[in-house]
Each structure stands twice: as structure tokens, then as C-alpha cells.
C-alpha positions as CSV (number, residue, x, y, z in Angstrom):
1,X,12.4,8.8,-4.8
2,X,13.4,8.1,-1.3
3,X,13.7,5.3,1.4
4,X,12.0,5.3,4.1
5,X,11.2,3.2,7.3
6,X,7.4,2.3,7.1
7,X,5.1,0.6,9.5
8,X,1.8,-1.1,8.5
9,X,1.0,-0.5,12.2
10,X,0.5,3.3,11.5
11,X,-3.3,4.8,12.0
12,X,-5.2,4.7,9.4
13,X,-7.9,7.7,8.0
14,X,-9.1,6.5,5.0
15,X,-12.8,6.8,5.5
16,X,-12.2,10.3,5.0
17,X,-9.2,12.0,4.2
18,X,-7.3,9.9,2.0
19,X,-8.3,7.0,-0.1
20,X,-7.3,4.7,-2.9
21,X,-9.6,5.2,-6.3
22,X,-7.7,2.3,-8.3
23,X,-4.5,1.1,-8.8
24,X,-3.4,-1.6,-10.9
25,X,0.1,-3.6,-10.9
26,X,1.9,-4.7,-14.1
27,X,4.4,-7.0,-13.8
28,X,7.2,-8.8,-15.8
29,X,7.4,-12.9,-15.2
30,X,10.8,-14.6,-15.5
31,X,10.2,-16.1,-19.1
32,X,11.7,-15.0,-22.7
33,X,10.6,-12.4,-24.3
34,X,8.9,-10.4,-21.5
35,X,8.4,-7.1,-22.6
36,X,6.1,-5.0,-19.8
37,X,7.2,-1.8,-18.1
38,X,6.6,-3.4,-14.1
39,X,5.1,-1.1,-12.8
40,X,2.1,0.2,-10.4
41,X,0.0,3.2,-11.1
42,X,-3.3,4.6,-10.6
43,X,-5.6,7.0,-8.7
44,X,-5.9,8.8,-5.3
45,X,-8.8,10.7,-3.6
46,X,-7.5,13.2,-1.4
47,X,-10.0,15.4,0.5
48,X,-8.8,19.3,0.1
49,X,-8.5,20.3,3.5
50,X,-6.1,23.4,1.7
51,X,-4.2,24.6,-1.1
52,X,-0.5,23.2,0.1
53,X,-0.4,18.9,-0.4
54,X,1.9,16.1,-0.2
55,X,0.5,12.9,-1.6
56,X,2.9,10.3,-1.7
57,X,2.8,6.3,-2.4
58,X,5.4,4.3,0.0
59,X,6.0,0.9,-1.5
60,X,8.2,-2.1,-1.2
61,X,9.8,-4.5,-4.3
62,X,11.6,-7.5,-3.3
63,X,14.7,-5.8,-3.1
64,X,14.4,-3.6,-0.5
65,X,13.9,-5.4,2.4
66,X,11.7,-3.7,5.3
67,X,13.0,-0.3,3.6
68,X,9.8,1.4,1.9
69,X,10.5,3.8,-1.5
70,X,8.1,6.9,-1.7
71,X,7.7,8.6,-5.0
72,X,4.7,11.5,-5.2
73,X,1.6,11.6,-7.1
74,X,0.5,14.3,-9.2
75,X,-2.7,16.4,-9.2
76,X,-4.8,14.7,-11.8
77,X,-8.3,16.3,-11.4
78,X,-11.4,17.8,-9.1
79,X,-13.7,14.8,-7.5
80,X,-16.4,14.7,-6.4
81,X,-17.9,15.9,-2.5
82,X,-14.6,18.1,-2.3
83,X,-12.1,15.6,-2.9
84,X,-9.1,15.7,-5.6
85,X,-8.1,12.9,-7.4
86,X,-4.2,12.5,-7.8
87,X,-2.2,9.7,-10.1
88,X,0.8,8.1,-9.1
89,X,3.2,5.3,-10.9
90,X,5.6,3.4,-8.9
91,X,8.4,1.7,-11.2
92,X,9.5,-1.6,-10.9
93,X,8.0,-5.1,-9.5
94,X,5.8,-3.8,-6.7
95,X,4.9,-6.3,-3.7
96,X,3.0,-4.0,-1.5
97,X,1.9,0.1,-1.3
98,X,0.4,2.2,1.0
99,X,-0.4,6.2,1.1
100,X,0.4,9.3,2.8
101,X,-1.2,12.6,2.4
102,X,-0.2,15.2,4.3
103,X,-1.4,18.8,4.9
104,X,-2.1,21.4,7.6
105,X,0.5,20.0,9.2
106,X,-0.8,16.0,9.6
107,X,0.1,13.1,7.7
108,X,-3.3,10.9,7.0
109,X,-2.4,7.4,5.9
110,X,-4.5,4.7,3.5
111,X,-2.6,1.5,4.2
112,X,-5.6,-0.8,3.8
113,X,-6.5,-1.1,7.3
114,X,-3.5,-1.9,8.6
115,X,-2.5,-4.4,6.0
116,X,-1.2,-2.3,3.3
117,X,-2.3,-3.4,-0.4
118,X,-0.8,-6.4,-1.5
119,X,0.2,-7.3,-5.6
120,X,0.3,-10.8,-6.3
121,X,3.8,-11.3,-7.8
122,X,3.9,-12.4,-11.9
123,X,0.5,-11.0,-12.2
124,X,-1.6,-8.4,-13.8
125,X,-4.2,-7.8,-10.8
126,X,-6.1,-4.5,-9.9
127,X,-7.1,-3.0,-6.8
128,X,-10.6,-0.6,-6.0
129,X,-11.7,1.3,-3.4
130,X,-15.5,-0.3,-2.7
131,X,-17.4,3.8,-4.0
132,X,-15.5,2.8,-7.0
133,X,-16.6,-0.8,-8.6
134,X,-15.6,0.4,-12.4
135,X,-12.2,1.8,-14.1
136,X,-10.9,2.1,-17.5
137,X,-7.7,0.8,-17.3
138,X,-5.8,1.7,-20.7
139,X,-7.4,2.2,-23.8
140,X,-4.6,2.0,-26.7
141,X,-4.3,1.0,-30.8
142,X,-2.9,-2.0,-31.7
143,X,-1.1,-2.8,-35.2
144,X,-4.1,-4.2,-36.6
145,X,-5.6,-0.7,-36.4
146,X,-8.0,-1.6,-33.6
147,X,-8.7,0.2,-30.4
148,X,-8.3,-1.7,-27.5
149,X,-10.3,-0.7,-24.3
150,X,-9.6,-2.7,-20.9
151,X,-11.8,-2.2,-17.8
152,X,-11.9,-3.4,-14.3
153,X,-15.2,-4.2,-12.6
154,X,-16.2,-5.3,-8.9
155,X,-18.1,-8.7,-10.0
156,X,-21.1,-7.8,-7.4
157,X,-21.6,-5.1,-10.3
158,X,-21.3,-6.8,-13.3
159,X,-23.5,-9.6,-12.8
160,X,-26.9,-9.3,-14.7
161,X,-25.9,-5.9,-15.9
162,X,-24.1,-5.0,-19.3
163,X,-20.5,-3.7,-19.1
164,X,-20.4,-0.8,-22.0
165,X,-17.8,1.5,-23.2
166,X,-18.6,5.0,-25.0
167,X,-16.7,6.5,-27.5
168,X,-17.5,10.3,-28.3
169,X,-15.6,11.7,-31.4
170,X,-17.6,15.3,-32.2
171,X,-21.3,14.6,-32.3
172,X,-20.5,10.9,-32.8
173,X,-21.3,8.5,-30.2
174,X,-21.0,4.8,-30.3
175,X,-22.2,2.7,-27.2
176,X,-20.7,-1.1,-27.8
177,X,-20.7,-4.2,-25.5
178,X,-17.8,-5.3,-23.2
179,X,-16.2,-9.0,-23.3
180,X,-15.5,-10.4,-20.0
181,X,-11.7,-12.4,-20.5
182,X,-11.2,-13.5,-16.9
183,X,-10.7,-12.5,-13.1
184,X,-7.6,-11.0,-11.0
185,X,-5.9,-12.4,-8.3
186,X,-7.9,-9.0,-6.3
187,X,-11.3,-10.7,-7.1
188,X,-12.1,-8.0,-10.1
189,X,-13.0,-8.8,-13.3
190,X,-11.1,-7.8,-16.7
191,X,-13.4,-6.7,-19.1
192,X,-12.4,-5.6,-22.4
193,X,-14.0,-4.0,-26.1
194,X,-12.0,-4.3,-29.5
195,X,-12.8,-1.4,-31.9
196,X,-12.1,-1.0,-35.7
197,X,-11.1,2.1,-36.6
198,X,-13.1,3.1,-39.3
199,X,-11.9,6.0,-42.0
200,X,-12.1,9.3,-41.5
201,X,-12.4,8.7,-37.6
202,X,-10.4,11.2,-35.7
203,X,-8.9,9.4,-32.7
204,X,-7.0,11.9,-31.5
205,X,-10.3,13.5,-30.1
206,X,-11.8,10.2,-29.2
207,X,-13.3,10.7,-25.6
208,X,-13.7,7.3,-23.8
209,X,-16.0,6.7,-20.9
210,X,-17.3,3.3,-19.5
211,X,-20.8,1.7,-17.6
212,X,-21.2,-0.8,-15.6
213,X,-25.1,-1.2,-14.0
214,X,-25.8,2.5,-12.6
215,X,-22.0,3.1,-12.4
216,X,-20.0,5.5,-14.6
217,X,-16.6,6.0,-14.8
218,X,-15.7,9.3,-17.0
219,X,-12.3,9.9,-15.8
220,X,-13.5,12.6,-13.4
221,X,-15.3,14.0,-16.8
222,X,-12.1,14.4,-18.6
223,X,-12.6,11.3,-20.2
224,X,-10.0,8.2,-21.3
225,X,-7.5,8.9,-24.5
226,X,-6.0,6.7,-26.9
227,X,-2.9,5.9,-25.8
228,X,-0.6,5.3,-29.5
């Protein structure tokens, strides 16, 4: 990681070289007992104008005054229309991100049109680019040997249509309702599915994908995986 001096005032390209998937922001309120990893990670389309890329997030915690930190995302996977999508985590209680991409020699930035995208402080909240209204958001076991899916979904979306998840194990497939549970700060809507794990169910090689209306979201077809 680095500090940097970072302007919100800087151009911004992302209609189409650089532009924000989803990203969601986990963070830790000052009570008892807190036990969340602040942090903010997610997903970055990135069209591949060459081989050699830099995709970095700049971001600012309360800490750091008008100083930005950058830390890099990592290639994730091939999108769609010749884009790449890269992940990227940024540690810590995040107020505010934007991103850079360079390549060929040019630095493309995403900073939300100028005003840079915001987290609301104490708050789980999510955000998503418009072309994507649907993301699995973690999909882990709990004690009680259940698998627990999350997924964020633009509202205009979910109305009147069902929100499903899919769960591929071999030639298995199980299609089961989503839950709504309530709305971020962003305006999206947290959706979630409760699965028991039944015996002789391999989880390991459980592929996770989700639906909302006539939007899919399969991970950029490498599907979601339980997370222990």
C-alpha cells in the first residue's frame, strides 16, 4: 500500500474503460463484542486495451486525512464484450474509494462521476454498477451446518420477480427461493437463502449461481464457493 494525493476533480472514463462491478463495505461499530474484519472488497471491469495493467483502488479511512491509500486488485476472470473483471479488498473502516487503471501509457479513472463512492460509516451497505443489478455476496456454512447465501439486488429488479439461488453439486441442481431481510444505506436490497446440508452432499464442489428477473449472476461462469 501507498499514500497518495487524490482529487475527486480528476476526469472520469468509466463508460468505457474502467468500471466498478460491485463492491461492498463491512464495517465494525463501536460496541462490545464486535467481531468483523472492516473491510471493502469487490469487483472491477477493466476493458483490455493490452496485456500490461495496473488496477488500483485509492481510498480514504478516517485517519488519513486528504491523504488517499492505493492497494492493487488482482485479475479475477474474462468478462464479457472484452473486458476483465479484477477483485480488490481494501482493509480497514473505508469512508470513500475511487479507481485507477492504467495501461498503454494512460491512467483511466472510475471515481463515480466526480464524487467518488461513498460507505456509510457503521454499516454494511453495497455498491453496483447499473449493467449489474445482481451479486452474490458471500456464501459460507454456519455452525448449525447450514449454508448461508447473501445477495445484493437493485430493487427496480427485484420487484414482481423471484430472487433464486442455484446450487450445482455433479448432476444435482437445486433452484430454491431468496428471503428479502432489508435495504442498504446504497438503496440495494439484501437478499438471503438458508440451506441444510443434507448427507452425503459434497460442498466442496458446490457451484453457486444466483437470478434475479432475466439477470444472472455466475461469477463470470466460475461460479460462488462455500466459504468454511
Amino acid at each position: 500500500m501507498a499514500l497518495i494525493l487524490f482529487s475527486s476533480s480528476l476526469p472520469t472514463f468509466a463508460a468505457e474503460e474502467v468500471r466498478l462491478a460491485w463492491a461492498q463495505s463491512i464495517q465494525c461499530p463501536p460496541i462490545s463484542g464486535c467481531y468483523r474484519h472492516e473491510r471493502t472488497f469487490g469487483i472491477i471491469e477493466v476493458k483490455n486495451l493490452a496485456f500490461e495493467k495496473v488496477v488500483e483502488v485509492a481510498y480514504k479511512t478516517p485517519w488519513t486525512g486528504t491523504e488517499w491509500i492505493t492497494t492493487k486488485a488482482t485479475y479475477h476472470a474474462p468478462a464479457n464484450d472484452g473486458y476483465e473483471a479484477w477483485a480488490f479488498e481494501a482493509a480497514g473502516p473505508v469512508e470513500a474509494f475511487a479507481i485507477a487503471y492504467s495501461v498503454a501509457g494512460t491512467t483511466y479513472w472510475d471515481n463515480n462521476q466526480g464524487q467518488n463512492y461513498q460507505n456509510k460509516r457503521y454499516g454494511i451497505d453495497l455498491h453496483l454498477d447499473e449493467a449489474r443489478p445482481l451479486a452474490v455476496t458471500s456464501a459460507h456454512m454456519s455452525g448449525d451446518d447450514r449454508i448461508w447465501i447473501d445477495l445484493a439486488v437493485d430493487g427496480r429488479y427485484a420487484n414482481g420477480h423471484p430472487v433464486q439461488v442455484q446450487l450445482e453439486e455433479g448432476d444435482q441442481v437445486l433452484t430454491l427461493e431468496a428471503e428479502y431481510k432489508e435495504t442498504y444505506p446504497s438503496g440495494f436490497q439484501l437478499w438471503q437463502a438458508a440451506v441444510p446440508v443434507s448427507e452425503g452432499l459434497d460442498v466442496n464442489g458446490l457451484l453457486i449461481s444466483a437470478k434475479a428477473g432475466q439477470f444472472l449472476d455466475t461469477n463470470y461462469g466460475l461460479y460462488y464457493r462455500i466459504r468454511r
